[in-house]
C-alpha positions as CSV (number, residue, x, y, z in Angstrom):
1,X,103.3,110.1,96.9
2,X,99.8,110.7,98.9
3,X,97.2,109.0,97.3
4,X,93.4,109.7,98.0
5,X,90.9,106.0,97.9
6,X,89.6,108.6,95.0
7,X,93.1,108.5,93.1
8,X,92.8,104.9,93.7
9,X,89.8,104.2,92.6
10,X,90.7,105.9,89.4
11,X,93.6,103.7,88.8
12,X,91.8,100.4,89.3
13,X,89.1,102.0,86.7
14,X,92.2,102.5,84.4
15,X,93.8,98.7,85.4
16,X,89.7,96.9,84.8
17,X,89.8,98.5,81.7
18,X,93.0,96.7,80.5
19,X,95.9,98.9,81.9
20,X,98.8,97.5,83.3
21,X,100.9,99.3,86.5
22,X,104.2,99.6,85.3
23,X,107.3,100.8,87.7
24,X,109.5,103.3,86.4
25,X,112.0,104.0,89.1
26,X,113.5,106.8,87.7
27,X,110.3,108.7,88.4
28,X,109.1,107.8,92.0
29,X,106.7,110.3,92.1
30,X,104.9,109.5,89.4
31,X,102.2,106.2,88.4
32,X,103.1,104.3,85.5
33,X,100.7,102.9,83.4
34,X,100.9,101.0,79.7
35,X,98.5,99.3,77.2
36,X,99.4,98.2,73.3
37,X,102.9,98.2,73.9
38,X,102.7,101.7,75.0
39,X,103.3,104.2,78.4
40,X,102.3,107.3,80.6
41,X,102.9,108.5,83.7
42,X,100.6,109.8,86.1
43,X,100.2,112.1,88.9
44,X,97.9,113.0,91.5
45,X,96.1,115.9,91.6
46,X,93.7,117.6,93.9
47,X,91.9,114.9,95.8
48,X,90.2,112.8,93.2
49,X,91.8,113.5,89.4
50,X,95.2,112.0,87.8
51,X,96.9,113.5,85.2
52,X,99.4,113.0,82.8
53,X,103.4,113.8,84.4
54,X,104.5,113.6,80.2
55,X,103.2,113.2,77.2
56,X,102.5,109.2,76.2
57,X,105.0,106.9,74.3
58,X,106.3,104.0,73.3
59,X,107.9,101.8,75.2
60,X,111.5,100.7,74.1
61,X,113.0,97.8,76.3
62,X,110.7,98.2,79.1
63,X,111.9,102.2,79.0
64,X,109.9,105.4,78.2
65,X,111.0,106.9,74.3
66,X,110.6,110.0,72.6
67,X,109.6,110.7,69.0
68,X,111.7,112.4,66.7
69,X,112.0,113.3,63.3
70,X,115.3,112.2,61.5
71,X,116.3,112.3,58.2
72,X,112.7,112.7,56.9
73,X,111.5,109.9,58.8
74,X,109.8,109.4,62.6
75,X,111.8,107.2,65.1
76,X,111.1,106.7,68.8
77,X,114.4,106.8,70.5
78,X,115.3,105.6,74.0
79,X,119.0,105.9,74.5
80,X,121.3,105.2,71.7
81,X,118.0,102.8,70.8
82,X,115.6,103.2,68.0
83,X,113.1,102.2,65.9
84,X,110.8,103.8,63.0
85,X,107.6,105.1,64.2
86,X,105.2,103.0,61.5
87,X,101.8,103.8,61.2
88,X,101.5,100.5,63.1
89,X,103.7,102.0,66.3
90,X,101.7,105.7,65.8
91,X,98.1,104.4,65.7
92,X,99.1,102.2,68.7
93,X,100.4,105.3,70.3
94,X,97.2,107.1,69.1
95,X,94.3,104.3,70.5
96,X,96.3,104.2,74.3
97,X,96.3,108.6,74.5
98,X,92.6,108.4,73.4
99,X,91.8,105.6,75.8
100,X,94.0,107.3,78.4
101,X,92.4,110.8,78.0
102,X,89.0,109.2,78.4
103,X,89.5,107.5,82.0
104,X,91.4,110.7,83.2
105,X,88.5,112.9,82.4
106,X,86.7,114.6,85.1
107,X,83.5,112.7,85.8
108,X,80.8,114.9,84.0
């Protein structure tokens, strides 16, 4: 991955501002990074912006889930793992994609 001192400086904004780097091996091209028990990953793009790879989620052992609906309920699932998305879990998820979308914003 080709990273410009702008993509870089971007990602130590995101890091000051309480993000932490996160390796996820099974995507080498892309940046992780997680806050409130939560996960994205990012990619480069053009010569000064990052991006979002996938949407945010919660992090299940150290792993990135999905949400699904389920017998009229909301889980995040990571393998054969799960766990009820509370409102708890969702606002979490909610605060770090709000927080995220604001430090990945082109500067104005």
């Amino acid at each position: 991955m080709e990273l410009t001192e702008a993509h870089i400086a971007r990602l130590r904004a995101l890091l000051a501002q309480g993000f932490a780097p996160i390796s996820f091996p099974l995507f080498p091209a892309c940046l992780g990074v997680g806050k409130y028990g939560c996960a994205a990953l990012l990619r480069p793009v053009g010569a000064d912006r990052l991006e979002k790879a996938a949407p945010p989620s919660l992090l299940i052992e150290g792993n990135l889930s999905v949400l699904v609906e389920r017998g009229g309920g909301k889980w995040f699932v990571w393998k054969s793992h799960q766990v009820v998305a509370t409102a708890e879990r969702l606002g979490a998820l909610r605060r770090f994609e709000e927080e995220l979308e604001r430090w990945l914003a082109p500067p104005v």
